[in-house]
C-alpha positions, 0 to 999 in steps of 0.5 A: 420233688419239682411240681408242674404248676397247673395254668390258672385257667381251663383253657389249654395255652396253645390258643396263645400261639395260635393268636399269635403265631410264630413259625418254627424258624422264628421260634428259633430266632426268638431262642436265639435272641434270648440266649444272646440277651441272657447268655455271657459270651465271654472271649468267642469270636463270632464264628465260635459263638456261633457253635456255643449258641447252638448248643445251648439251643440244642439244652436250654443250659446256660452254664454250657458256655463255660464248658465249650473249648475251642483249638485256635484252628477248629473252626477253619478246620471244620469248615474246610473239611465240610467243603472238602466232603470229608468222611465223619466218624460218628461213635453212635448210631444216634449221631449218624441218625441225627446227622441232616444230610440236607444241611451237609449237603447244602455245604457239599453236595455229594454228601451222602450217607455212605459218608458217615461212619459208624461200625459200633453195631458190627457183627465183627466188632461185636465179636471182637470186643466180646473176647477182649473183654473191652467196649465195642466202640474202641474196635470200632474206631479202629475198625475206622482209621482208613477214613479218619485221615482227614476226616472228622471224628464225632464223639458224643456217647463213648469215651473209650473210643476218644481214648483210642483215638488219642493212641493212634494219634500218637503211636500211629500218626493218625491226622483227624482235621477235627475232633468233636470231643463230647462224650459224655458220662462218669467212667474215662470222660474228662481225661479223654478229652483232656489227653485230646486237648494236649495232641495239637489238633484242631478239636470242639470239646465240652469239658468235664463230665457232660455231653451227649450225642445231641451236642455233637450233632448240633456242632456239626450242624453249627459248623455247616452253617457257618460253611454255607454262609462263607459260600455264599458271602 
Protein backbone atom coordinates (compact mmCIF):
# COMPACT_ATOMS: atom_id res chain seq x y z
CA UNK A 1 0.00 0.00 0.00
CA UNK A 2 1.59 3.39 -1.06
CA UNK A 3 1.26 6.26 1.46
CA UNK A 4 1.27 10.12 0.76
CA UNK A 5 3.86 11.81 2.86
CA UNK A 6 2.43 14.80 4.86
CA UNK A 7 4.54 18.05 4.13
CA UNK A 8 6.84 18.68 7.17
CA UNK A 9 5.15 21.77 7.67
CA UNK A 10 1.33 23.16 8.24
CA UNK A 11 1.78 25.30 5.61
CA UNK A 12 -0.04 24.25 2.38
CA UNK A 13 2.68 24.19 -0.42
CA UNK A 14 0.97 26.41 -3.17
CA UNK A 15 2.52 29.45 -1.24
CA UNK A 16 5.68 28.10 -2.98
CA UNK A 17 4.21 28.73 -6.47
CA UNK A 18 2.71 31.80 -5.57
CA UNK A 19 6.26 33.04 -4.53
CA UNK A 20 7.31 32.02 -7.77
CA UNK A 21 5.29 32.00 -10.21
CA UNK A 22 4.97 30.02 -13.13
CA UNK A 23 2.12 30.08 -15.63
CA UNK A 24 0.68 27.18 -17.39
CA UNK A 25 2.77 27.21 -20.67
CA UNK A 26 6.00 27.36 -18.58
CA UNK A 27 4.72 24.72 -16.33
CA UNK A 28 4.54 22.71 -19.46
CA UNK A 29 7.84 23.89 -21.02
CA UNK A 30 9.54 22.86 -17.49
CA UNK A 31 7.81 19.35 -18.35
CA UNK A 32 8.97 19.47 -21.27
CA UNK A 33 12.42 20.06 -20.16
CA UNK A 34 12.52 17.41 -17.87
CA UNK A 35 11.32 14.44 -20.07
CA UNK A 36 13.83 15.77 -22.52
CA UNK A 37 16.79 15.59 -19.74
CA UNK A 38 15.27 12.14 -18.28
CA UNK A 39 14.03 10.58 -21.16
CA UNK A 40 16.01 7.94 -23.66
CA UNK A 41 15.02 9.09 -26.92
CA UNK A 42 16.47 6.46 -28.86
CA UNK A 43 16.23 6.58 -32.79
CA UNK A 44 13.10 9.31 -33.36
CA UNK A 45 13.55 11.96 -35.40
CA UNK A 46 12.81 15.51 -34.30
CA UNK A 47 9.24 15.61 -35.61
CA UNK A 48 8.45 11.64 -33.87
CA UNK A 49 10.02 12.89 -30.64
CA UNK A 50 7.80 15.30 -30.86
CA UNK A 51 4.59 13.25 -30.65
CA UNK A 52 6.57 10.53 -27.98
CA UNK A 53 6.87 13.96 -25.62
CA UNK A 54 3.63 14.54 -25.84
CA UNK A 55 2.53 11.57 -24.43
CA UNK A 56 4.64 11.17 -22.25
CA UNK A 57 3.59 14.50 -20.96
CA UNK A 58 0.17 13.55 -21.30
CA UNK A 59 1.10 10.11 -18.48
CA UNK A 60 4.12 11.29 -16.64
CA UNK A 61 5.59 7.45 -17.99
CA UNK A 62 8.92 7.37 -18.88
CA UNK A 63 8.85 3.73 -20.31
CA UNK A 64 6.05 4.86 -22.71
CA UNK A 65 9.11 5.72 -25.13
CA UNK A 66 9.84 2.32 -25.78
CA UNK A 67 6.48 1.34 -26.55
CA UNK A 68 5.78 4.38 -29.54
CA UNK A 69 5.69 3.12 -33.16
CA UNK A 70 6.04 4.75 -35.87
CA UNK A 71 5.47 3.82 -40.11
CA UNK A 72 8.19 5.84 -42.01
CA UNK A 73 5.59 7.89 -43.52
CA UNK A 74 3.18 8.65 -40.58
CA UNK A 75 4.37 11.76 -39.53
CA UNK A 76 4.15 13.35 -43.36
CA UNK A 77 0.79 11.55 -43.58
CA UNK A 78 -0.64 12.96 -40.66
CA UNK A 79 0.30 16.25 -41.32
CA UNK A 80 -0.93 16.14 -44.76
CA UNK A 81 -4.03 15.26 -43.83
CA UNK A 82 -4.56 18.03 -41.24
CA UNK A 83 -3.77 20.41 -43.82
CA UNK A 84 -6.31 18.79 -46.19
CA UNK A 85 -8.99 19.15 -43.19
CA UNK A 86 -9.66 15.51 -43.26
CA UNK A 87 -12.41 13.56 -41.55
CA UNK A 88 -11.02 11.99 -38.10
CA UNK A 89 -12.93 8.76 -37.04
CA UNK A 90 -12.81 8.80 -33.40
CA UNK A 91 -13.90 5.15 -31.67
CA UNK A 92 -15.18 7.35 -28.32
CA UNK A 93 -17.02 9.94 -27.38
CA UNK A 94 -14.14 10.67 -24.72
CA UNK A 95 -11.72 11.36 -27.74
CA UNK A 96 -14.05 13.62 -29.73
CA UNK A 97 -14.77 15.35 -26.72
CA UNK A 98 -11.22 15.85 -25.93
CA UNK A 99 -10.24 16.60 -29.37
CA UNK A 100 -9.36 21.23 -29.65
CA UNK A 101 -10.86 22.34 -32.50
CA UNK A 102 -8.79 25.33 -31.64
CA UNK A 103 -5.42 23.47 -32.30
CA UNK A 104 -7.23 21.76 -35.74
CA UNK A 105 -8.11 24.93 -36.41
CA UNK A 106 -5.06 26.52 -36.10
CA UNK A 107 -3.97 23.99 -38.98
CA UNK A 108 -7.34 24.17 -41.08
CA UNK A 109 -9.73 26.58 -40.46
CA UNK A 110 -12.73 25.07 -41.59
CA UNK A 111 -12.51 22.49 -39.06
CA UNK A 112 -15.17 21.94 -37.20
CA UNK A 113 -17.19 19.36 -35.03
CA UNK A 114 -19.09 17.89 -37.71
CA UNK A 115 -15.82 16.59 -38.84
CA UNK A 116 -15.04 14.35 -36.31
CA UNK A 117 -16.92 11.06 -36.45
CA UNK A 118 -17.92 8.95 -34.00
CA UNK A 119 -21.35 6.96 -34.08
CA UNK A 120 -20.61 4.05 -31.14
CA UNK A 121 -23.79 5.99 -29.15
CA UNK A 122 -26.14 5.53 -32.13
CA UNK A 123 -29.39 4.40 -31.73
CA UNK A 124 -28.67 2.01 -34.76
CA UNK A 125 -25.52 0.71 -33.72
CA UNK A 126 -26.95 -0.12 -30.60
CA UNK A 127 -29.67 -2.01 -32.00
CA UNK A 128 -27.27 -3.68 -34.40
CA UNK A 129 -24.60 -4.82 -32.06
CA UNK A 130 -27.36 -5.97 -29.37
CA UNK A 131 -28.51 -8.80 -32.25
CA UNK A 132 -25.37 -9.73 -33.29
CA UNK A 133 -24.18 -10.13 -30.09
CA UNK A 134 -20.71 -8.21 -31.16
CA UNK A 135 -19.19 -4.68 -29.73
CA UNK A 136 -20.80 -1.71 -30.81
CA UNK A 137 -17.85 -0.02 -31.72
CA UNK A 138 -17.08 -2.79 -34.85
CA UNK A 139 -20.67 -1.53 -36.43
CA UNK A 140 -19.60 1.76 -35.82
CA UNK A 141 -16.78 1.69 -37.79
CA UNK A 142 -18.26 0.50 -40.13
CA UNK A 143 -21.11 2.73 -39.97
CA UNK A 144 -17.86 5.30 -40.81
CA UNK A 145 -16.04 3.63 -44.06
CA UNK A 146 -17.49 6.64 -46.24
CA UNK A 147 -15.04 9.03 -44.33
CA UNK A 148 -12.26 6.72 -43.59
CA UNK A 149 -10.92 7.38 -47.40
CA UNK A 150 -8.48 9.79 -46.47
CA UNK A 151 -9.13 10.41 -43.21
CA UNK A 152 -7.70 9.47 -40.27
CA UNK A 153 -8.86 6.83 -37.78
CA UNK A 154 -8.42 7.49 -33.98
CA UNK A 155 -8.34 4.66 -31.74
CA UNK A 156 -7.89 5.03 -28.03
CA UNK A 157 -10.53 2.77 -26.31
CA UNK A 158 -12.01 -0.29 -28.74
CA UNK A 159 -9.71 -2.95 -30.23
CA UNK A 160 -12.38 -4.68 -31.89
CA UNK A 161 -13.04 -1.67 -33.82
CA UNK A 162 -9.14 -1.72 -34.86
CA UNK A 163 -9.65 -5.48 -35.84
CA UNK A 164 -12.47 -4.40 -38.13
CA UNK A 165 -10.80 -1.66 -39.57
CA UNK A 166 -7.84 -3.82 -40.48
CA UNK A 167 -10.88 -6.41 -42.46
CA UNK A 168 -11.94 -3.49 -44.58
CA UNK A 169 -8.56 -2.51 -45.30
CA UNK A 170 -7.95 -5.70 -46.70
CA UNK A 171 -11.10 -7.18 -48.32
CA UNK A 172 -12.52 -3.86 -49.05
CA UNK A 173 -9.51 -1.30 -50.00
CA UNK A 174 -10.19 0.88 -47.40
CA UNK A 175 -7.42 3.82 -47.50
CA UNK A 176 -7.05 5.63 -43.99
CA UNK A 177 -3.99 8.10 -44.54
CA UNK A 178 -3.24 7.60 -40.77
CA UNK A 179 -4.23 5.18 -37.96
CA UNK A 180 -3.95 6.19 -34.67
CA UNK A 181 -3.46 2.83 -33.10
CA UNK A 182 -3.80 3.05 -29.38
CA UNK A 183 -6.67 1.03 -27.94
CA UNK A 184 -6.13 0.14 -24.95
CA UNK A 185 -6.91 -3.32 -22.48
CA UNK A 186 -6.33 -7.16 -22.11
CA UNK A 187 -9.18 -8.72 -24.85
CA UNK A 188 -7.94 -8.51 -28.87
CA UNK A 189 -5.49 -5.26 -28.14
CA UNK A 190 -2.00 -6.26 -29.20
CA UNK A 191 -3.00 -8.38 -32.12
CA UNK A 192 -5.11 -5.44 -33.14
CA UNK A 193 -2.27 -3.29 -33.47
CA UNK A 194 0.16 -6.06 -34.65
CA UNK A 195 -2.22 -7.21 -37.62
CA UNK A 196 -2.47 -3.13 -38.41
CA UNK A 197 1.32 -2.69 -38.48
CA UNK A 198 1.74 -5.58 -41.36
CA UNK A 199 -1.25 -3.74 -43.89
CA UNK A 200 1.44 -0.77 -45.04
CA UNK A 201 -0.30 2.11 -44.02
CA UNK A 202 0.98 4.89 -42.30
CA UNK A 203 0.08 4.47 -38.54
CA UNK A 204 1.26 5.90 -34.72
CA UNK A 205 0.74 2.86 -32.44
CA UNK A 206 1.66 2.03 -28.66
CA UNK A 207 2.47 -1.32 -28.74
CA UNK A 208 1.36 -4.19 -26.00
CA UNK A 209 -1.44 -3.65 -23.78
CA UNK A 210 -1.47 -0.10 -23.00
CA UNK A 211 -3.14 3.05 -24.32
CA UNK A 212 -6.11 4.98 -23.64
CA UNK A 213 -8.38 7.80 -25.12
CA UNK A 214 -6.03 10.47 -23.62
CA UNK A 215 -2.95 9.09 -25.63
CA UNK A 216 -4.70 9.28 -28.65
CA UNK A 217 -6.08 12.80 -28.17
CA UNK A 218 -2.78 13.98 -27.30
CA UNK A 219 -1.17 12.48 -30.61
CA UNK A 220 -3.32 14.12 -32.56
CA UNK A 221 -2.70 17.37 -30.65
CA UNK A 222 1.29 16.47 -31.24
CA UNK A 223 0.43 16.22 -35.00
CA UNK A 224 -1.27 19.69 -35.08
CA UNK A 225 1.48 21.04 -33.83
CA UNK A 226 4.03 20.20 -35.83
CA UNK A 227 1.26 21.04 -38.96
CA UNK A 228 1.20 24.72 -37.56
CA UNK A 229 5.04 24.91 -37.25
CA UNK A 230 5.52 23.60 -40.96
CA UNK A 231 2.78 26.70 -42.09
CA UNK A 232 4.57 29.07 -40.44
CA UNK A 233 8.33 27.84 -41.11
Amino acid sequence: MTTIKKPETSRPLVYSLYESPMSGPEIEERSFAIIDEEAQRGDFSADEWAVVRRLVHTTADLELVADVKFSPDAIAAGIGALKSGAFLYVDSNMIRAGLSLVRLRDVYPAYGAERIVCHVADPDIADEAREQGLPRSLFAVRKAASVLNGGIAVFGNAPAALLELNRMIVEERVRPALVIAMPVGFVHVVESKEELASLGLPFIAISGRRGGSPLAVATIHALCGLAAESQSG
